[in-house]
N, C-alpha and C positions, 0 to 999 in steps of 0.2 A: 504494500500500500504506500502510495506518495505520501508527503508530507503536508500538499494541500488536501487529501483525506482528512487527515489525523486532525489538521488545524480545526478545518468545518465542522468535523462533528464534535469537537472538545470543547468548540465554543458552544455546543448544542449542548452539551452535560455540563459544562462548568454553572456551580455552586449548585446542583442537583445535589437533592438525598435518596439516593438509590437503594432501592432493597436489594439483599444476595441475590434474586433470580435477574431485576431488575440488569443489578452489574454483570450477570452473564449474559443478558440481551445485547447489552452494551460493549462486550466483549467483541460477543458475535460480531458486530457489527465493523467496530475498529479494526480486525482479520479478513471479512470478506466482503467488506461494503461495496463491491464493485459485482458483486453477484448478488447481495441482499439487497438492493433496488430494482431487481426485476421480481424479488418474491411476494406470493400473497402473506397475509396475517397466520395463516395456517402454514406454507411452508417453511417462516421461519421462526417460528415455534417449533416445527420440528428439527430444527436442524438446531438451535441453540440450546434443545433439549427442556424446554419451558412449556405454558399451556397458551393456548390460543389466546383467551382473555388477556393473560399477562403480558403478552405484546399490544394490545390497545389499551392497560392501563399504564405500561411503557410510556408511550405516545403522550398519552395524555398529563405524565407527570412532565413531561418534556414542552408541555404548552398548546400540544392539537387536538384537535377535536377527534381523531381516530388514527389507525397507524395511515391509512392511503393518505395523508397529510403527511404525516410524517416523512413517509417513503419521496411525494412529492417536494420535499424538501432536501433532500437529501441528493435524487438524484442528478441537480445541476454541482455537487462535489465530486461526483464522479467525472462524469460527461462531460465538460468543461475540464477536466483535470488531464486527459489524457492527450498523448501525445501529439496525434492529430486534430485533431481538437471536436470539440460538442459531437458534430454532426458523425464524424467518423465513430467516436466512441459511441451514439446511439445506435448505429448500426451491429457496431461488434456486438453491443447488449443485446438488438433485438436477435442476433444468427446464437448468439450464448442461451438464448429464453429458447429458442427452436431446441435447441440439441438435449438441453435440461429434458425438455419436454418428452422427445424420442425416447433417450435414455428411460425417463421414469415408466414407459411405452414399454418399452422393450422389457422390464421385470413384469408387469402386469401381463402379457402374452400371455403367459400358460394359462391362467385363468381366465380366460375371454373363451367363449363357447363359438369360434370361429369357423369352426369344419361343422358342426349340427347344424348355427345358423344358413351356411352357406347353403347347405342340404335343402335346409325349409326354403330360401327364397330365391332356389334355381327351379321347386317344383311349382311353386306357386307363378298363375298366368292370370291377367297378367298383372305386373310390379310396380304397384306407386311406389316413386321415393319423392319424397317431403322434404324442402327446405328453403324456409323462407328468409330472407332480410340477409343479415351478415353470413347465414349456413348455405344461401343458394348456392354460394360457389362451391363450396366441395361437392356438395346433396349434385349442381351439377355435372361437375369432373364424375360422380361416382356412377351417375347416370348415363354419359359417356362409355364408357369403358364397359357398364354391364351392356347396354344397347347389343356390342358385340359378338356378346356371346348367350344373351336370355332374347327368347320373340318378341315380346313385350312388357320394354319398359316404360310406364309413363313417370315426367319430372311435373310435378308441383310445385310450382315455386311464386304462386298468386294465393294470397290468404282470400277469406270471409265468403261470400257464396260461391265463387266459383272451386274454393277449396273442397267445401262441404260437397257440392255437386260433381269434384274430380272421384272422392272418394267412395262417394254412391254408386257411380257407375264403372268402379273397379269391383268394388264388391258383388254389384250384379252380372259385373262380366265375370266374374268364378275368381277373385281376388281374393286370396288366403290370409295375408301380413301386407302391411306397410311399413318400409321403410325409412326411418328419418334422421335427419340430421342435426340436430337441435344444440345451438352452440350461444355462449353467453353474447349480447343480451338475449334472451330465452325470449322469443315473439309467442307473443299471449296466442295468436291465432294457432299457431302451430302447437300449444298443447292441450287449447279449445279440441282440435282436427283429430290428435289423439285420441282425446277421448269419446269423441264422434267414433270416430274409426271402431273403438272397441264397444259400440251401442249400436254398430253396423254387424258386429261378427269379425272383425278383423284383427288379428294380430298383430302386436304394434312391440317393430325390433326399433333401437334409437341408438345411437353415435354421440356422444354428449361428454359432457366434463364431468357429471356429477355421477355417482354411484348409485345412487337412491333412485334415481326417473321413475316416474312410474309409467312402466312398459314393461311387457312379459319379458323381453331381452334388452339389456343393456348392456354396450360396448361403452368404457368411458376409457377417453385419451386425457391428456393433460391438456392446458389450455396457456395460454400466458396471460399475465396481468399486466398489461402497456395501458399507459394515458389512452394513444389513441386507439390503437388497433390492438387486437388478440394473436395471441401465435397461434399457428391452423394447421404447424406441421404434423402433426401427430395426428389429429381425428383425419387429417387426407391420406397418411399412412394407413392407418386404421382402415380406412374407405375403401383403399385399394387392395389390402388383404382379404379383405371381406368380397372384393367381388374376384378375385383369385381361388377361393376356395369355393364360391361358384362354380366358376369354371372347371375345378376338379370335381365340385358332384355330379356334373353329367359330362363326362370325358367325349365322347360322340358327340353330343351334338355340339359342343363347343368348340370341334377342328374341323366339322362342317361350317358352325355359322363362321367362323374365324375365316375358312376359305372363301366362302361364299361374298363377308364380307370383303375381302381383299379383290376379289372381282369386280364390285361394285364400284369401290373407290376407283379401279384403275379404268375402268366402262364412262364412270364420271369426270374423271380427272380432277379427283377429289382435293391431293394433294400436287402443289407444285412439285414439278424434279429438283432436286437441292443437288450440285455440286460440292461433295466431300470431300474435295484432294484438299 
């Protein structure tokens, strides 16, 4: 840690009376402040070895109204601090928030129901996937890529009657599950649709941050906590494993449509010819 670190935040604790968990917060923080302004109140509680609460009553002995104060305060000592300056170090932070993310991805694997789900939503015809607001774009990447290899997949990605009305006539065409993508801010319509969905008969798989969702299946990724935008590396990883393992539960028809698609595109001239040398 630089020395303009140590300055900025000493002048944050100076004439503090910190409690013992308190001054291990503070600890924390003097060590890895260049990683701890990308974390939520929950992850660096875990990582300083203290409880959630005790980081926003941290915060608040420190004069803010909650730690995302706090953090917002903090992160112009980093950012500003480094070599290249603000805008560079924002960047290394947000490709630092991506990799965090993966990584914490990549231990959660084995317990992700990845090969069943894949199973249920290569048999089911045809496939809403769901994702409104900030989630269109993975919900659409992910709708992309199944297209390829599932007959039918329809993308949702317009809330309030036409959502309702996408989902009714999935389920009257023989629609089994819906799947969605549901990423913080959490668009009310989209868990309204859910639960529509499961008042239709529908199965409702979600791709989300939180563990808890209420949905028969949950895949949760990590998420990052940035001012403006979210990190999305991990739920589009996610995304794409998930229609991966599609693809292995019907092996046939997937180097069929796989063929068939590569016909099309070349029939259309889908893709430009790209010069590799």
């Amino acid at each position: 840690m630089t020395g303009g670190y140590h300055s900025g935040l000493d002048g944050l604790l100076d004439g503090r009376r910190l409690s013992p968990v308190q001054r291990r917060i503070a600890h924390y923080l003097s060590e890895h402040l260049d990683e701890a302004i990308f974390l939520s109140s929950v992850e660096l509680a875990e990582r300083a070895g203290v409880s959630q609460p005790s980081v926003t009553r941290f915060a608040v002995v420190l004069g803010f109204a909650g730690y995302p104060e706090l953090r917002q305060a903090l992160r112009p000592l980093v950012l500003a601090g480094t070599p290249d300056g603000p805008h560079e170090g924002l960047l290394q932070g947000a490709i630092d928030d991506e990799i965090r993310s993966l990584a914490r991805l990549r231990e959660r694997l084995p317990a992700l129901p990845l090969k069943e789900l894949g199973e249920a939503l290569a048999a089911t015809e045809p496939l809403p996937v769901l994702g409104l607001l900030a989630s269109s774009g993975p919900a659409t990447t992910l709708a992309h890529f199944a297209r390829r290899i599932h007959p039918d997949v329809r993308l949702l990605t317009h809330g309030g009657c036409e959502l309702s009305d996408a989902l009714h006539a999935a389920r009257r065409a023989g629609a089994e599950w819906v799947l969605a993508v549901v990423l913080p801010p959490y668009p009310a319509d989209a868990v309204r649709a859910l639960e529509y969905a499961g008042k239709l008969g529908l199965k409702t798989a979600v791709i989300t941050d939180r563990p808890g969702f209420p949905a028969e299946v949950v895949l949760d990724a990590p998420v990052g906590d940035r001012p403006v935008s979210n990190a999305h590396a991990a739920p589009l990883a996610l995304a794409m494993a998930l229609v991966e393992a599609m693809a292995d539960a019907a092996p046939l028809r997937t180097r069929a449509r796989l063929e068939e698609w590569e016909r099309m595109t070349d029939e259309t001239g889908t893709f430009a010819p790209v010069d590799r040398r």
